[in-house]
C-alpha positions in Angstrom: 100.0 88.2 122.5 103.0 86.6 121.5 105.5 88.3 118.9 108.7 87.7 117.3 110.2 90.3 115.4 113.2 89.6 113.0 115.4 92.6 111.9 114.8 94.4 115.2 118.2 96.1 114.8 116.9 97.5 111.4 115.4 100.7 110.3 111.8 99.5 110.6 112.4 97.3 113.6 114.2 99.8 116.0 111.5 101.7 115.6 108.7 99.4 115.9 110.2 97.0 118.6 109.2 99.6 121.8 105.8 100.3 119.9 105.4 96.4 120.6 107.0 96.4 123.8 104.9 99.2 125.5 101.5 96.8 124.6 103.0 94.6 126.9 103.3 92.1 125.0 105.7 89.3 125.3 108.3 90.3 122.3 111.7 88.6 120.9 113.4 90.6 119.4 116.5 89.3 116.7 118.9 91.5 115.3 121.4 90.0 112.6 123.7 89.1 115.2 121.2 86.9 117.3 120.3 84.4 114.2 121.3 84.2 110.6 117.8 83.4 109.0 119.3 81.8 106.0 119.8 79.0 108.3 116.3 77.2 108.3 117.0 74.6 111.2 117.4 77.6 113.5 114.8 79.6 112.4 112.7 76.5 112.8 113.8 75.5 116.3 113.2 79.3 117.5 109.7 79.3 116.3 109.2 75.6 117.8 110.5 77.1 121.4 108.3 80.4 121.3 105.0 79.6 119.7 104.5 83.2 118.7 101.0 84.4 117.6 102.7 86.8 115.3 105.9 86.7 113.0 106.8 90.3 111.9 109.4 89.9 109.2 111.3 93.3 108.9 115.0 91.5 108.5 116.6 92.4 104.7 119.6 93.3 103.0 118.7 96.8 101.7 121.6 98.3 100.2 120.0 99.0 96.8 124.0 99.5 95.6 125.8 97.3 97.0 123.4 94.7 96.0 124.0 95.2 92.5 127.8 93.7 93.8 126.6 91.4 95.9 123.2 89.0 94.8 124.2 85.9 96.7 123.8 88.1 100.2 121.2 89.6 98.4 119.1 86.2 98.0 120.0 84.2 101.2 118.8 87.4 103.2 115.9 88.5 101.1 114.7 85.7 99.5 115.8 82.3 101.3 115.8 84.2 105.1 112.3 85.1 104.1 111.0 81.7 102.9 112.7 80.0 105.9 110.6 82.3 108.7 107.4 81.7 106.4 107.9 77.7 106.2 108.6 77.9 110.3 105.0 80.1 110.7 103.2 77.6 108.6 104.7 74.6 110.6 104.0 76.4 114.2 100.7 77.9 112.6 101.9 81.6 113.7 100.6 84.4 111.1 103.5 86.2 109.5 103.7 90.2 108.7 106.6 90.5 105.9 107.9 93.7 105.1 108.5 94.3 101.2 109.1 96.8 98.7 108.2 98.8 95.9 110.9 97.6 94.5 109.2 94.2 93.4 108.0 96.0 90.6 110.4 96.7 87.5 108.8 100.3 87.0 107.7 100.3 83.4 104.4 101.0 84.3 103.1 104.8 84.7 99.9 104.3 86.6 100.0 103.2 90.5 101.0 99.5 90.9 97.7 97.4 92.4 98.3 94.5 94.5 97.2 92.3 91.8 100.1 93.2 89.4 102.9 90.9 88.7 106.3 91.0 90.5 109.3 91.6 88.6 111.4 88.5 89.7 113.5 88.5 85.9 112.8 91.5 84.5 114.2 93.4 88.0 116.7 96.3 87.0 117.2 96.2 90.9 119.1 93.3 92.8 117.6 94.2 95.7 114.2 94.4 93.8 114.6 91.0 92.5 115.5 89.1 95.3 112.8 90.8 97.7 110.2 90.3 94.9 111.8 86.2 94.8 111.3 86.2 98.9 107.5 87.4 97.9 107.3 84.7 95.9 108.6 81.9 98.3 106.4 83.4 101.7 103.7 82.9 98.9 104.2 78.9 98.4 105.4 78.5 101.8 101.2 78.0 103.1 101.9 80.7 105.7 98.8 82.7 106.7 99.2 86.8 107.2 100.3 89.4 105.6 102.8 91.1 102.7 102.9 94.6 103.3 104.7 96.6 100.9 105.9 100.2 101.1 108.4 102.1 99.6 111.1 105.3 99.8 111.1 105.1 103.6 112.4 107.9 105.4 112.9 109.1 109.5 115.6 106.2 110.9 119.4 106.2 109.9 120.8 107.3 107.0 117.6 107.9 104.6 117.6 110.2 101.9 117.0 113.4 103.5 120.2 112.4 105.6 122.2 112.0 102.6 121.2 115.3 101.1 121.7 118.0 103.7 125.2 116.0 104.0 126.2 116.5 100.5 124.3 120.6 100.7 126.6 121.0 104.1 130.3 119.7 102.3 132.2 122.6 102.1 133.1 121.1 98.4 129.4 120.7 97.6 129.0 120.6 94.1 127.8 123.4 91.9 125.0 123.0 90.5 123.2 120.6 92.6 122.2 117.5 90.9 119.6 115.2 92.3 118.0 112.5 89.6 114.1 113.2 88.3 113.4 110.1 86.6 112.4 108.7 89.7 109.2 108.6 90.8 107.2 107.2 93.9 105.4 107.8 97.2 107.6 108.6 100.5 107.0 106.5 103.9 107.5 107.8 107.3 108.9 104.3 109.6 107.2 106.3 111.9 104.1 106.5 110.4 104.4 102.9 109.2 104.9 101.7 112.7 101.8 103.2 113.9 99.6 101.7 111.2 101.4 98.5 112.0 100.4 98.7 115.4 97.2 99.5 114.9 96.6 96.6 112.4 98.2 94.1 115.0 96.4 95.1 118.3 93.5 93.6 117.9 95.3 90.5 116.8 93.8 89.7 113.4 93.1 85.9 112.6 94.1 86.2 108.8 93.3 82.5 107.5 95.4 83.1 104.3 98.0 85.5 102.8 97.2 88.9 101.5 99.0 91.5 100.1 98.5 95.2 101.8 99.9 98.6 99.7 101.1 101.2 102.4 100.9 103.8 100.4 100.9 107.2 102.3 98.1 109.8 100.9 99.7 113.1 98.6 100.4 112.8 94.8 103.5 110.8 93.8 107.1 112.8 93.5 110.2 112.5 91.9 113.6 112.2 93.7 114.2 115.8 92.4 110.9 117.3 93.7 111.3 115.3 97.3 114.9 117.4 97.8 113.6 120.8 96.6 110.6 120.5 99.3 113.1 119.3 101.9 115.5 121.7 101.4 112.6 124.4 101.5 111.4 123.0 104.8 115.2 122.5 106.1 115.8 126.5 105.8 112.6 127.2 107.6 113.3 124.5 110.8 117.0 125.6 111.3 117.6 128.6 113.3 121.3 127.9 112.5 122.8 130.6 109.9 125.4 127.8 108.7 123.0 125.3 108.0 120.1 127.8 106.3 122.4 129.4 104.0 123.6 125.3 102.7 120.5 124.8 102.1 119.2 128.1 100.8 122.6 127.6 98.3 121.4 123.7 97.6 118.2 125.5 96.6 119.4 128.2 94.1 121.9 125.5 92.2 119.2 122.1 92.3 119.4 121.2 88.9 117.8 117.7 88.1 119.1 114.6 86.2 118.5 111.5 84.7 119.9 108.4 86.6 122.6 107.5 84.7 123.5 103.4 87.1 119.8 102.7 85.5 119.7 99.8 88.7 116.7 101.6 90.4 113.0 101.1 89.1 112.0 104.2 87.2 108.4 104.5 88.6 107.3 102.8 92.1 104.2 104.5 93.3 101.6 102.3 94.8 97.9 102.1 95.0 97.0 101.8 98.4 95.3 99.0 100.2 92.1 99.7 102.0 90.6 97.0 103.9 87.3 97.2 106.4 88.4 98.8 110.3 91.5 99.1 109.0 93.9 102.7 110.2 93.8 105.5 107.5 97.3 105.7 106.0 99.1 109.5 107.0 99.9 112.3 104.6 103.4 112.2 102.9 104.2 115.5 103.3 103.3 116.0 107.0 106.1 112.9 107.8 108.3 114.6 105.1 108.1 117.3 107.5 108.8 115.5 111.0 111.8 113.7 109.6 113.5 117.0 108.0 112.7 118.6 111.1 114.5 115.5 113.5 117.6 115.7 111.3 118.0 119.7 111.1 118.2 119.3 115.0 120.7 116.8 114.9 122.8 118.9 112.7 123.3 121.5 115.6 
């Protein structure tokens, strides 16, 4: 099978590129330095050269902050990059795979969000949101066969939440008490886990004849930001066997203290339903992935 893979450099795609590679597979992989996919002729002209069987989308701009700053980079990467690969697969008849977001969806709801419910393309309090919810939209009335997979609060590559917290927990300055917001609620993703379904899905190298929309939603109840950093933290002091590092997060523990997200750019509520479709992988528990990816970065942290 034939695959090009956009955003290899990425957080999904460094992970998934030597998934792809080890089928033996002939894979391209393109990082943001080898194309600029807001630039349809070249998109176009790469697509025209390789003939892949398979288009795995995994480039965006994901910098939930900074795109509150910055919606033009926002857009051309997320929305006009994403119709440009899907106008290329419906021209060379390859199937696409596009990574998405729970982000698409404002959050007003309180219930899981089903496939069938309405992106938030106007009503976005996210930037980023909005324009991957407009790229949706675009792959949509591109024609292109395949797939929209969606998933949300990924964790296990780079710097993810769990990364971000035992940094702030190990400052010497750390603050006192610990705030972490609880008005945010959704459904972690292992990349790792993600990957592995991905894989799965691919390998027998599905002949979708029109686009669906997938939920990767990994099986546990939903969390809040608040309650995702309490059980890492708990599972951080039991990996470490480092005194330094227990006692930071043993500390982070005692003074955790939740908040209310005062930026109000992030959807309130993101939990999906998932997606179950006939011979397709079971979707992995949240917690045991929570686990794995706590575990990776206590070791990294000496």
């Amino acid at each position: 099978m034939k695959v090009m893979l956009f955003g290899a450099t990425g957080r999904v795609g460094r992970t998934l590129l030597p998934k792809l590679l080890a089928q033996g597979w002939a894979v391209v992989p393109l990082g943001h330095e080898d194309i600029a996919i807001e630039e349809e002729p070249h998109v176009r002209r790469l697509l025209q050269a390789f003939h892949p069987d398979w288009v795995i989308n995994a480039a965006a701009y994901t910098d939930v902050a900074g795109a509150q700053k910055a919606e033009d980079l926002a857009m051309a990467t997320n929305a006009e990059g994403a119709q440009n690969i899907a106008k290329a697969c419906a021209l060379t008849g390859a199937k696409l795979l596009h990574l998405s977001t729970d982000f698409v969806f404002d959050g007003k709801k309180r219930s899981p969000y089903q496939v069938s419910d309405r992106v938030a393309t106007l009503t976005n309090p996210s930037v980023y949101g909005m324009s991957k919810a407009m790229g949706e939209e675009l792959v949509r009335f591109s024609g292109v066969s395949g797939v929209i997979l969606r998933a949300g609060w990924l964790h296990g590559v780079g710097e993810d939440f769990f990364v971000k917290l035992f940094t702030k927990a190990l400052d010497a300055d750390a603050p006192n008490p610990f705030f972490v917001v609880d008005d945010e609620v959704g459904v972690p993703t292992s990349v790792d886990a993600l990957t592995d379904w991905l894989m799965a899905y691919l390998k027998p190298n599905p002949k979708p004849t029109d686009l669906s929309v997938v939920h990767y939603r990994e099986a546990g109840p939903q969390v809040s930001r608040f309650a995702l950093a309490k059980r890492a933290f708990e599972l951080g002091a039991d990996a470490t066997s480092y005194p330094v590092v227990r006692d930071a997060f043993e500390r982070a523990l005692k003074h955790l203290k939740a908040s209310q997200d005062e930026a109000g750019f992030r959807p309130k509520y993101t939990a999906l339903e998932a997606t179950v479709g006939e011979g397709w992988p079971a979707f992995s528990d949240w917690d045991a992935g929570v686990r794995e990816s706590v575990s990776a970065h206590v070791k990294r942290l000496g």
